[in-house]
C-alpha positions as CSV (number, residue, x, y, z in Angstrom):
1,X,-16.0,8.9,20.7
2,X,-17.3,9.9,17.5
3,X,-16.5,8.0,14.3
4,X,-19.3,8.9,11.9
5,X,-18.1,10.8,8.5
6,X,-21.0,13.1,9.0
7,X,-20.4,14.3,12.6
8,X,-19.7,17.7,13.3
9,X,-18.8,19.6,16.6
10,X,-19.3,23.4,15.6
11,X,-16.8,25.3,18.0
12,X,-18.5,26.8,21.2
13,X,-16.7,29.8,23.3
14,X,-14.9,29.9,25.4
15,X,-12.4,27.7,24.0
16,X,-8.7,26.5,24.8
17,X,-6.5,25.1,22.7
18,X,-3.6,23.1,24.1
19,X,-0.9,22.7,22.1
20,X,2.7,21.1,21.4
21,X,4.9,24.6,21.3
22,X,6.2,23.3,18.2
23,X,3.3,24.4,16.5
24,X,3.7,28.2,18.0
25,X,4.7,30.0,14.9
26,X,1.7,28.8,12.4
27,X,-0.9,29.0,15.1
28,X,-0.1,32.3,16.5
29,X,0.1,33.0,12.1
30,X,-3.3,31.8,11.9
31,X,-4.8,33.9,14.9
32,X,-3.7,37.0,13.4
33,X,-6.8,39.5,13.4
34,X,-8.8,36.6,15.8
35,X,-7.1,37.1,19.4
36,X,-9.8,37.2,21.1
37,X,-11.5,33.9,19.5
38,X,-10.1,31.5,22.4
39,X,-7.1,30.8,24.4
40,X,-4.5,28.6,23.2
41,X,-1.7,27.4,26.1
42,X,1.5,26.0,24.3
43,X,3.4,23.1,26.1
44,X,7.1,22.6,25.6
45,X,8.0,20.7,22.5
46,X,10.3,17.8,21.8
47,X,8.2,16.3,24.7
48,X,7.9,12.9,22.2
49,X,11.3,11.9,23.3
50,X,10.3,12.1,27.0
51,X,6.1,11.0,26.1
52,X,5.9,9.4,29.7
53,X,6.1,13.1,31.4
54,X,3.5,14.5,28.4
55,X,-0.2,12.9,29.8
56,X,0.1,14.2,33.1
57,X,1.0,18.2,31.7
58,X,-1.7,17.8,29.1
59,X,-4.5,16.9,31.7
60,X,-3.0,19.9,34.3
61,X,-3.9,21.8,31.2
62,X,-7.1,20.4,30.6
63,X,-8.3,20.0,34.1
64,X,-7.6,24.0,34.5
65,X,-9.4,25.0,31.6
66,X,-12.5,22.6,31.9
67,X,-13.1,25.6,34.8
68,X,-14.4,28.1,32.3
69,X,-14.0,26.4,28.7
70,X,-16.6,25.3,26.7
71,X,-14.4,23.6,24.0
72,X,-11.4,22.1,24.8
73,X,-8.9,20.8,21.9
74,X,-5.8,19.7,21.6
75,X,-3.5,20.5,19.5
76,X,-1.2,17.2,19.3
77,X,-1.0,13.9,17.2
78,X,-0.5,10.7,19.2
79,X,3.1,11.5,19.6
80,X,4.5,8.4,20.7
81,X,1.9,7.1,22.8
82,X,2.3,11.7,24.9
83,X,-1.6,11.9,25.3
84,X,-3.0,7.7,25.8
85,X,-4.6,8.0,29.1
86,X,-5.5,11.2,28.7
87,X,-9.1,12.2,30.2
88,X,-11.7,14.2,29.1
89,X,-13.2,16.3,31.3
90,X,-17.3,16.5,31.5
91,X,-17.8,18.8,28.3
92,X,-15.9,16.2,26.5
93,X,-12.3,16.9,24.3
94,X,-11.2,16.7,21.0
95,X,-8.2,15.5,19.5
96,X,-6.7,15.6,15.9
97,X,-6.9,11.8,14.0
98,X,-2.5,12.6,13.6
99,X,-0.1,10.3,14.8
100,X,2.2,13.4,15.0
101,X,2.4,17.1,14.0
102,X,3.6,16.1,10.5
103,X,0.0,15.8,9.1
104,X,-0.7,18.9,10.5
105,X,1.8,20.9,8.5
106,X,0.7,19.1,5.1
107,X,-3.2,19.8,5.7
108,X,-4.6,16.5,6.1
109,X,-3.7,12.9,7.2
110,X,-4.3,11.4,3.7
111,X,-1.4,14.1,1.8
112,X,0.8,12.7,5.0
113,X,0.0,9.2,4.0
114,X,0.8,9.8,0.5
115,X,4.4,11.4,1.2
116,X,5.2,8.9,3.2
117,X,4.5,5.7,1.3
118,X,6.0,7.5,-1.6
119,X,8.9,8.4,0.0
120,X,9.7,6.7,3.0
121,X,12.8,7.1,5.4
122,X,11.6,10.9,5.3
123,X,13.1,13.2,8.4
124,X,10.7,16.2,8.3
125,X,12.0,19.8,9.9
126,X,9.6,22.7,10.2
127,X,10.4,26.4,11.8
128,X,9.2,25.4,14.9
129,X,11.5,22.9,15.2
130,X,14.6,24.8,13.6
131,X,13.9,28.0,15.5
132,X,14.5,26.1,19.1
133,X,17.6,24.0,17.9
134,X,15.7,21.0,17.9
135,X,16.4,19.7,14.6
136,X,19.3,17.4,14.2
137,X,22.1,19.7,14.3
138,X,21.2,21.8,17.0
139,X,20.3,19.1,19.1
140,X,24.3,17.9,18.4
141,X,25.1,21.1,18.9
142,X,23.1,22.2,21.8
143,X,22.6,18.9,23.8
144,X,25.1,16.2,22.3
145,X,28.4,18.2,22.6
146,X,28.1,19.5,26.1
147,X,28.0,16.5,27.6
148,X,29.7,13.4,25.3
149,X,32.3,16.1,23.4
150,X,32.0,16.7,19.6
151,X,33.3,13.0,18.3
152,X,30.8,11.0,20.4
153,X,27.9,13.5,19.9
154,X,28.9,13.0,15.7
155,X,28.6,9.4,16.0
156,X,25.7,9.6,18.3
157,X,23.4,12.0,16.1
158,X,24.8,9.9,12.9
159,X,23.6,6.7,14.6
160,X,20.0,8.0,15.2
161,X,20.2,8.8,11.8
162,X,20.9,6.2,10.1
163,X,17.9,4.8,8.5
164,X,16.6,8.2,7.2
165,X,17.4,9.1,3.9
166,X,16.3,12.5,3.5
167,X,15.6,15.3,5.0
168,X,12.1,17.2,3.7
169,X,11.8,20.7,4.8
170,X,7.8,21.6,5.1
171,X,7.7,25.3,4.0
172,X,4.4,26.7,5.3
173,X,5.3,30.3,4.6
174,X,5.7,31.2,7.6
175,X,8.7,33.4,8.9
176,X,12.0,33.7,7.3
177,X,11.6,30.5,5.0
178,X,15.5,31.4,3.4
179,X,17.1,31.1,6.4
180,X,14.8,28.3,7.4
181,X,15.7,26.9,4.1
182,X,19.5,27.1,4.5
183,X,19.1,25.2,8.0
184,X,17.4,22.4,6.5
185,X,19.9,21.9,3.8
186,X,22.9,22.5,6.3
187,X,21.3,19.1,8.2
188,X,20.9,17.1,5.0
189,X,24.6,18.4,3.8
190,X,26.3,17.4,7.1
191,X,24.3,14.1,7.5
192,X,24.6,13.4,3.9
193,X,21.4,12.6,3.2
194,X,18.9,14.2,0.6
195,X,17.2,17.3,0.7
196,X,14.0,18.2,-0.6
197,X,10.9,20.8,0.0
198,X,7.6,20.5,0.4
199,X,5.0,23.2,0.4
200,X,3.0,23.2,3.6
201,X,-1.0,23.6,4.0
202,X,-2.6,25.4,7.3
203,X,-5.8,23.7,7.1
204,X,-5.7,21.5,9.9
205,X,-4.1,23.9,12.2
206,X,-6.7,26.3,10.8
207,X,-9.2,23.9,11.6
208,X,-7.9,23.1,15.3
209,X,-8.4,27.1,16.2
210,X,-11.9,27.4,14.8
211,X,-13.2,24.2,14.0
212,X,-15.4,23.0,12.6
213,X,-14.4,19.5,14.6
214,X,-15.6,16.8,11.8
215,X,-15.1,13.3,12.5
216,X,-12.5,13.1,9.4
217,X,-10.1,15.3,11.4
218,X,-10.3,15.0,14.8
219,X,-11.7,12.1,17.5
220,X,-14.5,13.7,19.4
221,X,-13.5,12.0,23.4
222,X,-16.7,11.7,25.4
223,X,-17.0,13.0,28.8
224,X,-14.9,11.2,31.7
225,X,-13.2,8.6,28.5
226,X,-9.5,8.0,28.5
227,X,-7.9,8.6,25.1
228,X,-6.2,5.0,23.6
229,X,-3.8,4.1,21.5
230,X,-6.4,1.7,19.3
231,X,-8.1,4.9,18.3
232,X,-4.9,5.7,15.8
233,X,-4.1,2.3,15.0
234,X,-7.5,1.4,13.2
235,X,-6.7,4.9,11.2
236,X,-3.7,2.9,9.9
237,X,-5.5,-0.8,10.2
C-alpha cells in the first residue's frame, strides 16, 4: 500500500468502478459525455447497517472484473468496517482514504474533518439517500411502520436519533435540489433538530472515475493484500 504524498496511479483502461449505489446520481452526473471511459457496477446502499454481508459482494465484484480490468477502484469509504478483508486482485485496487461517503460529497477528507469538529452531532442527507427513502423518515415510514406500527417505529427512529443535533443537507446540485431541500427540512422539522445546508464539491467522486489515484486521496492495495481497518485509523491517529 502506498502512503507517499507524491505517489500517483494515472488511470489505465479498462477500468471498473465499484460503487455504494448511494452515490448513483453524482457519478452517473459526472460521466455525462464520458460513457465509454470505464464501467462502474453500483451495489445496494444502506449496506453499513448490515457491513458483515458488504466484503463478500464487493470482492464478487472485484474478482469478476479483475477478468478484463486494468484498474479497479472502489467507490466506498470504510463504512463501518463493509470493505476490511477485502482483497486485491493481482493488478492491485484502490480505495478512497474516507471513513464514509460523507467526504466524498464535500470534496476532500480535510473540509469533512473541518465540518465535523465544528459542528459535531451532524446527521448528513444527500439525494441518494432521500431519493430511496433511506433518510430518517422514510426509513420510519418505509421499514419502521410496517412491522412495529406507527407509535413504536416514532420512538424507535427518535431513539436512534437522539444524540444528533442537526440535520445538514449536502447540496451537490444535482437533481431537483427544492424538493430534495424540502425533504431534508421535513426530517429536521419532525425530529426537531436543526437544519442547515451545505454546498457539496464533486471532486473526489470526479476523481474516483478518472483518477488521477494520488496517495492523499485514495490507499493504493497491493496485489493479493487484504484491506484493514488500521489503514483509516492512523488517518484519524
Amino acid at each position: 500500500m502506498f502512503k507517499g504524498e507524491d505517489t500517483v496511479v494515472e488511470p489505465q483502461s479498462p477500468r471498473v468502478i465499484i460503487a455504494c449505489g448511494a452515490l448513483r446520481p453524482e457519478l452517473e452526473h459526472l460521466r455525462q459525455g464520458h460513457e465509454q471511459e470505464g464501467l462502474t457496477v453500483y451495489l445496494p446502499q444502506n449496506m453499513h447497517r448490515s457491513p458483515h454481508l458488504l466484503p463478500e459482494m464487493i470482492q464478487e465484484q472485484v474478482d469478476k472484473a479483475a477478468s478484463f480490468a486494468s484498474t479497479i477502484i472502489l467507490g466506498y469509504g470504510l463504512c463501518s468496517n463493509g470493505i476490511v478483508g477485502v482483497m486485491a486482485p493481482g493488478q492491485g485496487l484502490l480505495i478512497t482514504r474516507s471513513h464514509d461517503c460523507v467526504a466524498l460529497y464535500l470534496g476532500s477528507l480535510e473540509r469533512y474533518r473541518q465540518i465535523s469538529r465544528d459542528q459535531p452531532g451532524t446527521y448528513y442527507l444527500t439525494r441518494g439517500w432521500i431519493d430511496e427513502g433511506k433518510d430518517p423518515l422514510g426509513i420510519m415510514e418505509n421499514e419502521y411502520i410496517p412491522r412495529l406500527g406507527r407509535a413504536w417505529a416514532e420512538w424507535g427512529a427518535r431513539e436512534e436519533l437522539k444524540h444528533y443535533t442537526r440535520f445538514m443537507f449536502i447540496n451537490t446540485g444535482v437533481g431537483n435540489i427544492r424538493s430534495l431541500r424540502e425533504r431534508a427540512m421535513e426530517n429536521a422539522r419532525f425530529f426537531n433538530k436543526e437544519y442547515q445546508e451545505v454546498d457539496g464539491d464533486l471532486t473526489y467522486l470526479q476523481r474516483i472515475l478518472f483518477g488521477p489515484y494520488d496517495s492523499e486521496y485514495f490507499f493504493l492495495v497491493q496485489p493479493f493484500e487484504r484491506v484493514q481497518q488500521r489503514w483509516f485509523l492512523l488517518e484519524t491517529a
